[in-house]
C-alpha positions in Angstrom: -17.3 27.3 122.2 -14.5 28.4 123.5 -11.2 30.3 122.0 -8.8 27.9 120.8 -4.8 28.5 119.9 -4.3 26.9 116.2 -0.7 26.0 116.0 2.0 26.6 114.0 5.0 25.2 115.6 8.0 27.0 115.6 10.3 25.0 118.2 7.2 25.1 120.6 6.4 28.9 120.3 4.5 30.4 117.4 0.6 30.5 118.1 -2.1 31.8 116.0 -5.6 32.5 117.5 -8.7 31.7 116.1 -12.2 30.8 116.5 -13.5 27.3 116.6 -17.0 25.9 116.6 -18.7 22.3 117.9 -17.6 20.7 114.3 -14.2 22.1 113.0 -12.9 20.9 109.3 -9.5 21.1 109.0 -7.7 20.5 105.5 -3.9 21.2 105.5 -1.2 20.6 103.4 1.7 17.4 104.6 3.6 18.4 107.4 1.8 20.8 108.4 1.5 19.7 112.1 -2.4 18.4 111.6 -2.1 16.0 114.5 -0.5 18.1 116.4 -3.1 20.9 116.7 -5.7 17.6 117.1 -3.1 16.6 120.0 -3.2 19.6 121.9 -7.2 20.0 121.8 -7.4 16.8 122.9 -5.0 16.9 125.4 -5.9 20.2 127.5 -10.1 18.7 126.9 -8.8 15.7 129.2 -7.0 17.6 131.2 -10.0 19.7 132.6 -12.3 16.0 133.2 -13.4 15.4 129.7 -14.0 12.3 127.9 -12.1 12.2 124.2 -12.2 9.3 121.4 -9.3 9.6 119.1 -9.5 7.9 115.6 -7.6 7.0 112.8 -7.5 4.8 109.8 -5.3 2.2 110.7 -3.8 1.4 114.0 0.0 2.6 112.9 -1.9 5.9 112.5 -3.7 5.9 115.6 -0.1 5.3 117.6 1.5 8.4 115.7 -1.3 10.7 117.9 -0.7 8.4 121.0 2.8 9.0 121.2 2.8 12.6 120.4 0.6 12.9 123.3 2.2 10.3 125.8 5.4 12.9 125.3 3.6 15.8 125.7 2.0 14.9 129.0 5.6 13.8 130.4 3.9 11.0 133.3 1.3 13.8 133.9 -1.3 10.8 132.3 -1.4 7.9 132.4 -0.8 5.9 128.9 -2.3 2.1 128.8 -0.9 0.6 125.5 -3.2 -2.3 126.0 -6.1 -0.4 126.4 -5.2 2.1 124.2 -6.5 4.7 126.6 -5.2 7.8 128.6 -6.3 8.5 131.6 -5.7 11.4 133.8 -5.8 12.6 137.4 -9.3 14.4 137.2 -11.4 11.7 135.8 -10.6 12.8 132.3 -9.4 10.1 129.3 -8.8 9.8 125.8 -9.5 6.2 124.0 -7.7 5.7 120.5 -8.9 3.4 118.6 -8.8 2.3 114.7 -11.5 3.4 112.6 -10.3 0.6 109.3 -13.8 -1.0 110.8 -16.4 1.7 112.2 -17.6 -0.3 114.8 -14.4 -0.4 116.9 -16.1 3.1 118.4 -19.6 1.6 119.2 -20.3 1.5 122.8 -18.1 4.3 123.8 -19.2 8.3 125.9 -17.3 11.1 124.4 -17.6 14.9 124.9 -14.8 15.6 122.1 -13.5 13.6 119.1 -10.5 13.7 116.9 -10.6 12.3 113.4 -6.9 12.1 112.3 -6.8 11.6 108.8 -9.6 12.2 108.4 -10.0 12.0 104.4 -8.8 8.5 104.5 -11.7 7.5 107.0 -14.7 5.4 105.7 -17.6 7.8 105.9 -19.8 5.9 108.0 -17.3 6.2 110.6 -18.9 8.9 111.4 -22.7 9.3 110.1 -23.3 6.3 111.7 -20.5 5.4 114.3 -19.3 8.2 116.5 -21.9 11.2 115.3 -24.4 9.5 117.4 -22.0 9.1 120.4 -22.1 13.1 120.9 -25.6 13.6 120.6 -25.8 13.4 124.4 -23.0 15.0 125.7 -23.4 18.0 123.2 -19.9 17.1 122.1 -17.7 18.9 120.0 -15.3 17.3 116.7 -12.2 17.6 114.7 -11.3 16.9 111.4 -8.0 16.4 110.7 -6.8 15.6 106.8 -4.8 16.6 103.9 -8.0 16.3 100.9 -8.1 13.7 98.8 -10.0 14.5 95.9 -13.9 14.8 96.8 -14.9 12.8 99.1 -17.1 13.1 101.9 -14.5 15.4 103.9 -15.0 17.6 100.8 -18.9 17.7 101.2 -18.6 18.2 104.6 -15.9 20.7 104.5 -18.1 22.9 101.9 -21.4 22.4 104.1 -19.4 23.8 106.9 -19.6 27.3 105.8 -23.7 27.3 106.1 -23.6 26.0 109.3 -23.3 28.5 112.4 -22.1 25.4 114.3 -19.3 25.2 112.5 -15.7 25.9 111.2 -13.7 25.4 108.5 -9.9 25.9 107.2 -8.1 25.5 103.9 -4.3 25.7 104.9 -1.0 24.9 102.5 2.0 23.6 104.3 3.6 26.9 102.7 1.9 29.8 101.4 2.5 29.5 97.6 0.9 30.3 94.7 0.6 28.6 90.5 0.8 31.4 88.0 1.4 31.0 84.2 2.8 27.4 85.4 5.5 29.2 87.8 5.3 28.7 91.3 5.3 32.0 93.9 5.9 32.6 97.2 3.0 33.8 98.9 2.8 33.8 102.6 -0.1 32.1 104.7 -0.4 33.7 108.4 -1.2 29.4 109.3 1.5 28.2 107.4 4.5 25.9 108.7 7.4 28.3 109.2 9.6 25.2 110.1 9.3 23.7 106.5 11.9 25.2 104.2 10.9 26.5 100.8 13.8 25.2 99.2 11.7 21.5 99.7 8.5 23.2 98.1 10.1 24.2 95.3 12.0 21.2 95.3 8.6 18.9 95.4 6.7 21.2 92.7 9.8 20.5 90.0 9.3 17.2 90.7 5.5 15.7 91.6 3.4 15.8 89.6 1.0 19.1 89.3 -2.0 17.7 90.6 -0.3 16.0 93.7 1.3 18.7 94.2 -1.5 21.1 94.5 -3.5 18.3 96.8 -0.3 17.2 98.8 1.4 20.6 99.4 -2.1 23.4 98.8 -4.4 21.5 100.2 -6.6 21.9 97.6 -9.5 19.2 96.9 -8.6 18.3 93.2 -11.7 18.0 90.5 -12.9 14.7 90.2 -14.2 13.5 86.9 -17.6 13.9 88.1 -16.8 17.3 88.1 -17.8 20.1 85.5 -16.4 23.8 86.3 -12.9 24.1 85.4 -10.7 27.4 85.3 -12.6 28.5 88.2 -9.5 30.0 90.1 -8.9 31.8 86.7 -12.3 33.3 86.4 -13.6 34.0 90.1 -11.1 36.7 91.2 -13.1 39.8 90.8 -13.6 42.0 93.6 -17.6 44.5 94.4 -17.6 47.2 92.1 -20.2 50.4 92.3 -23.0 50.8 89.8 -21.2 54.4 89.1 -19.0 51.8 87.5 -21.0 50.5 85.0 -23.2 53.6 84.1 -24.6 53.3 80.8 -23.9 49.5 80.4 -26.6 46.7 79.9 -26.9 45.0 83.3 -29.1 42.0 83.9 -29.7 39.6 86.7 -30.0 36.2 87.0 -32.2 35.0 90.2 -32.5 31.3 91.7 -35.6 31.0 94.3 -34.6 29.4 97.5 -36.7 26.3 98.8 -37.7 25.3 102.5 -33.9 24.7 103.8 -32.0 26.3 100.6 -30.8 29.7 100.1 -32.5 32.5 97.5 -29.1 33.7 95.4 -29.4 36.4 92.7 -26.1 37.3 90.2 -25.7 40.6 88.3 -23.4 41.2 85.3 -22.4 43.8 82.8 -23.0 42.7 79.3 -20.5 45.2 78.5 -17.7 44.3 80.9 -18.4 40.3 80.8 -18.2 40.5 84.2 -20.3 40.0 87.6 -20.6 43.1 89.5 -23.0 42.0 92.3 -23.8 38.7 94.2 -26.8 38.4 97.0 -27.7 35.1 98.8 -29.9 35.1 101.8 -32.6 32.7 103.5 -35.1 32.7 106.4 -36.9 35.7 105.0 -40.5 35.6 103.7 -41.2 35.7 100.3 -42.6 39.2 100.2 -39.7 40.5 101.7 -36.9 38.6 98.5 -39.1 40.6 96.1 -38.8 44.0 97.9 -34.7 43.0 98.2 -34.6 41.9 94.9 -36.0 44.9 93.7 -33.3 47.1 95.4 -31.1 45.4 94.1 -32.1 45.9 90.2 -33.1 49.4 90.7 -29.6 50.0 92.4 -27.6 48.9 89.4 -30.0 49.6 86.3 -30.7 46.0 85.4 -33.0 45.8 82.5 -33.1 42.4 82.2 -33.7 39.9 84.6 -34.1 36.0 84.4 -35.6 34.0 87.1 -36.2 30.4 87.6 -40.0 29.9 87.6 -40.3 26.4 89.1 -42.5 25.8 92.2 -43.0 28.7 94.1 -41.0 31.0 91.0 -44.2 31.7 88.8 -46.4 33.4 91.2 -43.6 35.0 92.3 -42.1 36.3 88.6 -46.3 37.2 88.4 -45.9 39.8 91.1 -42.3 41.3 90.3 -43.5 41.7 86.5 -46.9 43.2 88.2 -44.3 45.8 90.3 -43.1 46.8 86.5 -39.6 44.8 87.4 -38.3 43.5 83.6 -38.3 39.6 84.7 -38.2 36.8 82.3 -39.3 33.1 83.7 -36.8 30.6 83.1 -38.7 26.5 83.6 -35.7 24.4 84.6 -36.2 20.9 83.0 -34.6 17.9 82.3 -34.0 19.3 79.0 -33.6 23.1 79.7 -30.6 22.5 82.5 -28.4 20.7 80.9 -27.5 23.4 78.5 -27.7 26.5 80.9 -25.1 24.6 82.8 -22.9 24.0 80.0 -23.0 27.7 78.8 -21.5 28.7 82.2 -19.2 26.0 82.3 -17.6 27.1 78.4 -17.8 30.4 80.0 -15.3 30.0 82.4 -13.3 27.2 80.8 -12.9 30.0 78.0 -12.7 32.9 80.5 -15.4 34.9 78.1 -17.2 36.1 82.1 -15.2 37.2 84.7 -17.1 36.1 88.5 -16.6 37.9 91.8 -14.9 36.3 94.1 -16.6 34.7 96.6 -15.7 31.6 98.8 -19.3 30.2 99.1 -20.1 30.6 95.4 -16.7 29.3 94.8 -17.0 26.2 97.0 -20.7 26.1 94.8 -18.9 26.1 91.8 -16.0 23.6 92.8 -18.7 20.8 94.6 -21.2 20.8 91.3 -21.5 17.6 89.7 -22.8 15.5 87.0 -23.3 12.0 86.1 -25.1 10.4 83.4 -29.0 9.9 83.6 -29.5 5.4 84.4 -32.3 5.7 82.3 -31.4 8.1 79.5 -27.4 8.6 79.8 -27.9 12.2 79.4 -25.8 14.0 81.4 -27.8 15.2 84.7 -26.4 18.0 86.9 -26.5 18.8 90.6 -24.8 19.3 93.7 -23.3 16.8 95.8 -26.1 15.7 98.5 -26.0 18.2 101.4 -24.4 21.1 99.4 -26.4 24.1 97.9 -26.2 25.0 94.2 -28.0 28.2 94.5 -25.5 31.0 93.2 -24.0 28.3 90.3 -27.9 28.3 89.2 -28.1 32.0 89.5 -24.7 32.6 87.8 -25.9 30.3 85.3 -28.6 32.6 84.7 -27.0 35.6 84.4 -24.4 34.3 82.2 -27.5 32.8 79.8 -29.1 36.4 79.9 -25.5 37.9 79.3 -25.5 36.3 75.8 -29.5 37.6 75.0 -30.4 40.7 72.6 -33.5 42.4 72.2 -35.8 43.6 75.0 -37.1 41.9 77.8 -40.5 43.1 77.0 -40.0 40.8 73.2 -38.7 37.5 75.0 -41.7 37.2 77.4 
């Protein structure tokens, strides 16, 4: 893909460079010029011959994008209200249309999409709608939207950091900060210059906290489905050196990767309550995790290490306990998950461990769900579909071994 200038207007002239992929998630606070930036990609793709569907929730929407574009172009396109289309000297065109019903995209060729407002948009929009449309034209996407709460955008937005084919942003209207209930100034390099503090302050003293943070942050608010809270609080550490730590208890907790998931192993210092080291890494052959894993214990002294032992896990635990490595096996069950997730949950509700941090285990942490069993009403946790839990289970883990005494040679 090629470079693309992310905007953030200032009278026409402030510019920030970035990279973008074939599938770019943008979340932004209000105001922050979303359509805009969706505008001008648009724009300069129909300008050298390509073909560009623009959509939005309702049709008042979709003319807020059409006439940011018709004065941008200045007669260099031409705008057909009744077709809702742009079209201009080289072949190239962009078609607006409202996405309130899906199928208002069926039927069309694009080789670039917009989705302005993304959030707001019924999913199947675009799993079923315009997703197929670029499959032959290898065709690139936007994402336009200020969050609201978890939806689909969420998902999607999370997923997007796995994905070498794509590219994802988190921007506030204005860099700001919550501590101890008092909001701070703190500067984003993508924030709206144009938008006056004075009306951020002004809009946190008077929304409420939780529209505020969505609204103005950008931040996709916990649902009630959701079941890690303080996580901001707790994940804030930065690497530290086993030199750090010598002479305290260190143990690891170890989550095996499937076919298409990740292998994600956490270590902590009893001592410090803290994580001190976090690997995640796929595509490698089994042999090759142990012999990684193993570095990784020897490195920092762990002397305890607990590993889930499901499918592929047991022969594997076989072999590292073989090797003389101190692993435990841990069967994860409908009985046996429930309360390893809830230990790491009180842990950072209570701030009792302190994690690194990390924006994919964050993300992890943020997208985990649960709901209650149909048949049983226990609670039942996992991610959302198409997000990996990998590091929460390994975190999870390590926090459970954090709590153990005795040695690891006793609790086999």
């Amino acid at each position: 893909m090629p470079v693309i200038y992310l905007p953030t207007p200032h009278k026409g002239q402030r510019i920030v460079r970035t990279e973008a992929q074939r599938f770019n998630w943008l979340a932004a606070g209000r105001r922050w010029r979303k359509t805009t930036l969706g505008m001008t990609v648009a724009v300069e793709g129909a300008a050298r011959g390509m073909r560009w569907l623009w959509g939005a929730p309702t049709y008042d929407q979709v003319r807020i994008g059409w006439d940011e574009a018709r004065r941008a172009c200045r007669g260099y396109a031409t705008f057909t209200q009744q077709r809702m289309m742009a079209e201009f000297p080289n072949g190239g065109t962009i078609v607006y249309r409202s996405l309130d019903d899906p199928d208002n995209a069926r039927g069309h060729t694009a080789d670039g999409v917009v989705f302005d407002e993304a959030s707001e948009l019924k999913e199947e929009a675009w799993y079923d709608v315009v997703r197929p449309i670029l499959m032959d034209t290898d065709g690139e996407a936007w994402f336009l939207f200020t969050p609201k709460g978890r939806n689909w955008t969420y998902r999607e937005h999370v997923r997007s950091m796995d994905l070498e084919d794509s590219a994802h942003w988190q921007i506030p209207t204005k860099g700001c900060d919550i501590v101890d209930g008092q909001l701070i100034r703190k500067p984003h390099p993508l924030e709206n210059p144009d938008v006056a503090w004075s009306e951020i302050v002004q809009m946190f003293d008077t929304l409420p906290l939780r529209t505020f943070r969505q609204e103005v942050m950008a931040e996709f608010i916990e649902g009630e489905g959701a079941v890690f809270r303080n996580i901001d609080a707790c994940c804030t550490l930065q690497p530290s050196t086993p030199a750090e730590h010598e002479g305290h208890e260190l143990v690891m907790g170890v989550d095996w990767g499937k076919v298409n998931d990740w292998t994600a192993a956490s270590v902590g210092c009893r001592n410090c309550k803290q994580e001190v080291a976090l690997d995640r890494f796929h595509g490698i052959e089994y042999r090759l995790a142990r012999q990684r894993l193993a570095v990784l214990a020897e490195a920092w002294g762990v002397y305890d290490i607990l590993a889930e032992s499901n499918a592929m896990g047991d022969p594997i635990i076989e072999e590292m306990q073989y090797a003389g490595l101190p692993v435990r096996a841990f069967q994860t069950t409908a009985s046996s998950k429930p309360p390893l997730i809830e230990n790491l949950a009180l842990s950072l509700e209570r701030e009792e461990v302190h994690f690194l941090d990390d924006p994919v285990a964050t993300a992890e942490l943020e997208a985990y769900e649960m709901r209650a069993s149909a048949n049983t009403g226990r609670p039942v946790y996992s991610a959302p579909e198409g997000v990996h839990d990998d590091t929460v289970m390994a975190r999870a883990l390590m926090a459970n071994a954090l709590q153990l005494r005795g040695s690891w040679m006793t609790l086999l």
